[in-house]
N, C-alpha and C positions, 0 to 999 in steps of 0.2 A: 831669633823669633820671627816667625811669618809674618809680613801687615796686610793686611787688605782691605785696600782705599777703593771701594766701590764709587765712591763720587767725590771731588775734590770742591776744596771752597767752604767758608762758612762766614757766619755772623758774629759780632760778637755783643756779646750779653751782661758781663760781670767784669766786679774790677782784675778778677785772675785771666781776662783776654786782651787786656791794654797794651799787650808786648807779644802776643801771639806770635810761636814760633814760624806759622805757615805764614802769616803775613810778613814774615820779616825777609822770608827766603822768598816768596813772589816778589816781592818789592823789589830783591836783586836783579830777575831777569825780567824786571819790569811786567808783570804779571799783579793784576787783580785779584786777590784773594778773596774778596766778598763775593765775585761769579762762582757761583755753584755749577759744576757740570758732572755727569759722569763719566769715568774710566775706563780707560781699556783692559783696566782689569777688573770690571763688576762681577764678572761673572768668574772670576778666580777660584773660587772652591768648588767648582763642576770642571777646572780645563782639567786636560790631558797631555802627555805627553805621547813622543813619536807611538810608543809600545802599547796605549790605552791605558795608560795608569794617571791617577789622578796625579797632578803636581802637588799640591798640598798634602804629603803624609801626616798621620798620628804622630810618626817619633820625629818631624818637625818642630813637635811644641805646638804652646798656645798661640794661637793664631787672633791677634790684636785688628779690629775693625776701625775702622774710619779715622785713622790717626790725624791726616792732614783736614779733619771734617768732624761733624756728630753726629750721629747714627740715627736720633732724635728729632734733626734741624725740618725744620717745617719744609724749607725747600724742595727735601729730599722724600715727601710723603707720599708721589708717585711712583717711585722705586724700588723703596723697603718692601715691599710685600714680596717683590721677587727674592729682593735679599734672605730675608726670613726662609722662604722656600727652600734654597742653595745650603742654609745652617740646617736646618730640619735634615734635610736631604744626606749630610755628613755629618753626622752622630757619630761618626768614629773622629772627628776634629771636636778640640774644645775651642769654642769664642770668646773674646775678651772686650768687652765694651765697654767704653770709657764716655761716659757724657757730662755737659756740666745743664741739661735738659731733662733731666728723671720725671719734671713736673709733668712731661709730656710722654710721658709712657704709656700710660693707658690709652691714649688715642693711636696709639701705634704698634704696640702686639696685634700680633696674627690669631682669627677664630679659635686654634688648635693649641694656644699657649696654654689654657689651664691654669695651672698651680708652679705654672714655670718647667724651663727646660731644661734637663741635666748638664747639655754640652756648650750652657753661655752663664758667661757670668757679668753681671751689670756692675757696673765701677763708677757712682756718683764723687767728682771733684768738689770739694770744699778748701776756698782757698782765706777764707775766713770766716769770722766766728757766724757772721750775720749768713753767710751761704751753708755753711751747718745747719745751721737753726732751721733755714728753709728748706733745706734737701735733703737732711738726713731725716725727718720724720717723715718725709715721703718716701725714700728708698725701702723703710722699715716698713709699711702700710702697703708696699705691692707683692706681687704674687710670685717671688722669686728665689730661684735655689738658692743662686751664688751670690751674695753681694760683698762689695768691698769698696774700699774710699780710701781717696787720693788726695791729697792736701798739697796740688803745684802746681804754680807758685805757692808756694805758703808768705802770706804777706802779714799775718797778725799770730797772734796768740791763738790757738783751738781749746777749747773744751768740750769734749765729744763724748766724756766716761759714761754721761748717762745712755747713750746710743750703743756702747759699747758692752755695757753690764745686759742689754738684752740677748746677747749671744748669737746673735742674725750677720752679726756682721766678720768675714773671715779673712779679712788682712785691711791692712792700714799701710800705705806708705806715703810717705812726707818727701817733700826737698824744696831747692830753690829756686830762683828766677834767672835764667841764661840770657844772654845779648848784652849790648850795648848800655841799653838802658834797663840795665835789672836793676829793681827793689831787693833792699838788703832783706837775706833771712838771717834772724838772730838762733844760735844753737839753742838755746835756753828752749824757744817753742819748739822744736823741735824733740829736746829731753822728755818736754813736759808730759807732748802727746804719746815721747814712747812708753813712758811709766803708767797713763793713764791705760795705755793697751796692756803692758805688764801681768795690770793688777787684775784687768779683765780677762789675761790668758788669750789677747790675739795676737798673731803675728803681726811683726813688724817691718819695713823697712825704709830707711834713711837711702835714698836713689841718688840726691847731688847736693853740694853746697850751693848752686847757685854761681852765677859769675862776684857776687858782693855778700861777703857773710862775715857773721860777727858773731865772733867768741872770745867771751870773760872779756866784753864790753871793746874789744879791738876789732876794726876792721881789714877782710883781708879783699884784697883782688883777686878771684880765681880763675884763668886761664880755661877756658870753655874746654881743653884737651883732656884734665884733670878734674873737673870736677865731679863726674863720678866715680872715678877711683879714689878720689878723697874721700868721698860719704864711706866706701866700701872699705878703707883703710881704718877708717874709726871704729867699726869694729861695732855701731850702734844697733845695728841691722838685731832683730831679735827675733827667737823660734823658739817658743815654749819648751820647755826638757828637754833642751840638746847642749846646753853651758855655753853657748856662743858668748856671752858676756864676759865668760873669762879672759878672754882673750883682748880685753879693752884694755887701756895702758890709762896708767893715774897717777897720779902723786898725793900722796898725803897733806894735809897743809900743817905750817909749824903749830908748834901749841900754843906760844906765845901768842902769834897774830890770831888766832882760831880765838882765843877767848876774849882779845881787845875787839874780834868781829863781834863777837852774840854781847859785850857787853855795848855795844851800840844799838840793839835789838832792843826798841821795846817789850817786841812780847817774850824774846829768852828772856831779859831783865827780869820780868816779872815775877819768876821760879827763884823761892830760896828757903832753906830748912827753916823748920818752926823751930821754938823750943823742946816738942813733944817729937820731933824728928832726931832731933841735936841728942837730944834721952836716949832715944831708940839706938843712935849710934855709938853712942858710949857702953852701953849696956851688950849690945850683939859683937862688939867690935868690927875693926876695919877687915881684919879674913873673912868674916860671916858674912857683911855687908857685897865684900867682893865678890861673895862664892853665889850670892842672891844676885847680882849684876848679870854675872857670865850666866848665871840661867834665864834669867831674861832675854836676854841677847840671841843666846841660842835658840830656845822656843821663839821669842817674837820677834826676832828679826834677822837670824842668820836664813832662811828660807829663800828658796829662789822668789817665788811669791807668797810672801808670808799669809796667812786668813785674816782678814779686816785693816789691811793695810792703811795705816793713815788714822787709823783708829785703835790701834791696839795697846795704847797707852795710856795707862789711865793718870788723869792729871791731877789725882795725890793717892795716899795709902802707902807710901811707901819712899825712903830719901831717894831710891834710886830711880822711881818715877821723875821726883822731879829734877834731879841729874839728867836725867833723858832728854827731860824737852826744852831745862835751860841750855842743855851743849848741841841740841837736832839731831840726838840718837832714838829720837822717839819712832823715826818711822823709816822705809828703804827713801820716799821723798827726800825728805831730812838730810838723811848723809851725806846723798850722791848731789845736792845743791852746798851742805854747809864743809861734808866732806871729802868729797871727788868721789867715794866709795859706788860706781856705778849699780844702777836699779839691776834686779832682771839676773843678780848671780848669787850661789850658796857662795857665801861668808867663810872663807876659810879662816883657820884657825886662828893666824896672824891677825885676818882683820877682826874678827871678835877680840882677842886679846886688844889689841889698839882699842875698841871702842869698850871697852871694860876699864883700862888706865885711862881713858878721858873722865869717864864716868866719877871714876875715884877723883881723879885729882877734881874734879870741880866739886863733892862732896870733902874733900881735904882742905882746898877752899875755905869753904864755906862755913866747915868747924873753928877755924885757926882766922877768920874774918879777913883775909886776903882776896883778891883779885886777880 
């Protein structure tokens, strides 16, 4: 991918700049990263080479702005305008701008912006919940084609779905914190925010572990060499109707520990047949009961993105409702936390059967007053 760092240096503003990478690597050859200056390559999307041909081609790829800087930074407000000019100027290159300064956008388009420019796309970082809440209703509120958000560091939990369910936003990628002194990313936020993108139907992608990550509560050490081939080995990475999700690796959990899990759950505890249920199932029998299961499953939850995920179960009218949400086959959430069964894939056959014999047996349960 092409970068071009029209001006180097920057400030830092939020707790996702506490470990900045530019200042880690100035700091090496003894270099101030808070001096702002510009480059000898500002003017990079106008050079040429020996023949007259622009150096930056189309079939280069997106061509990523001000990576060691922000495109935004106050410092940089007597230069942009040229910048701007150089991107106008090459409508056959796409730009990719990454700021964690959106607030200051409209002080800094060019006359000629309009309603936004086909060939840049804006990239607001949210590295926690509190810089969401601040920057992603302002990313939504400006005049722009392309937008998309970046969560790296990712240093907490996100909830983003209501940002996401407006459909303005067209990729999401997450990862973690490199160096020395990186803050742990836990996988868990990571799953969360991909499912929440899922449900909305945006792309996704998982970029790195981070140098210190933690999954199913262990922490590991990652080797700055690998850790994005580890995000990309997981297999998290996700594109709307293309099955990438298949391709994820899992393990089932036993049944035995599966049901000592939800029976320390208060809120599974809480699910359990009436009498007028117990009727229901004696009277339909256990075939009918299970042929009523496996269509459930199928219609509401074998889908890649099933319609009202997270709500598609109604919490009575039926015993195998409430089989659903005392075992967490109530929703794709549910499984892929209580059952490894990852968000984001059609259900094959195998795993609807598996989540049809859960269903039963905790309805089997439940007749016969076992645990």
């Amino acid at each position: 991918m092409p970068i071009w760092n029209p001006w180097h240096g920057c400030r830092k503003i939020s707790p996702g700049c506490a470990n900045c990478y530019v200042y880690r690597r100035d700091e090496s050859i003894g270099k101030d990263a808070s001096v702002v200056a510009k480059t000898k390559d500002f003017d990079l999307p106008l050079k040429k080479n020996r023949k007259g041909e622009y150096k930056l081609k189309p079939d280069d790829g997106v061509v990523f702005a001000c990576m060691t800087s922000d495109f935004f930074l106050d410092t940089a407000d007597e230069w942009r305008r040229e910048c701007w000019y150089m991107i106008r100027e090459r409508q056959d290159l796409h730009f990719h701008i990454i700021t964690k300064r959106i607030d200051r956008f409209e002080q800094c388009v060019p006359p000629a912006w309009g309603s936004g420019w086909e060939n840049v796309t804006i990239c607001s970082t949210c590295e926690n919940q509190d810089r969401t809440d601040f920057r992603l209703p302002i990313l939504l509120s400006l005049p722009i084609k392309h937008r998309e958000v970046i969560c790296e560091p990712m240093l907490g939990e996100i909830d983003m779905e209501k940002y996401l369910k407006t459909g303005l936003i067209g990729h999401v990628t997450c990862g973690g914190e490199s160096g020395n002194n990186a803050r742990p990313c836990d996988f868990r936020w990571i799953q969360e925010v991909r499912r929440e993108c899922i449900r909305c139907g945006v792309p996704f992608t998982f970029k790195q572990t981070g140098a210190v990550f933690i999954k199913d509560g262990r922490t590991y050490r990652i080797d700055r060499s690998i850790q994005m081939a580890q995000a990309k080995k997981s297999g998290y990475s996700y594109t709307p109707g293309t099955g990438c999700a298949d391709a994820i690796k899992y393990v089932l959990p036993n049944r035995n520990a599966l049901f000592s899990r939800l029976a320390r759950s208060d809120f599974r505890n809480r699910f359990h047949l009436t009498d007028k249920d117990r009727q229901y199932v004696r009277e339909k029998g256990f075939e009918t009961i299970k042929s009523h299961a496996a269509d459930f499953v199928a219609k509401r939850l074998s889908p890649e993105n099933p319609a009202n995920d997270g709500k598609q179960t109604p919490m009575k009218g039926h015993p195998v409702f409430l089989a659903q949400h005392a075992t967490a086959c109530c929703c794709r959430g549910c499984l892929e936390k209580w059952h490894n069964i990852p968000s984001g894939k059609i259900l094959n056959t195998g795993e609807q059967a598996y989540i049809v014999d859960v269903l039963m047996d905790w309805i089997n349960r439940e007749m016969h007053g076992t645990k």
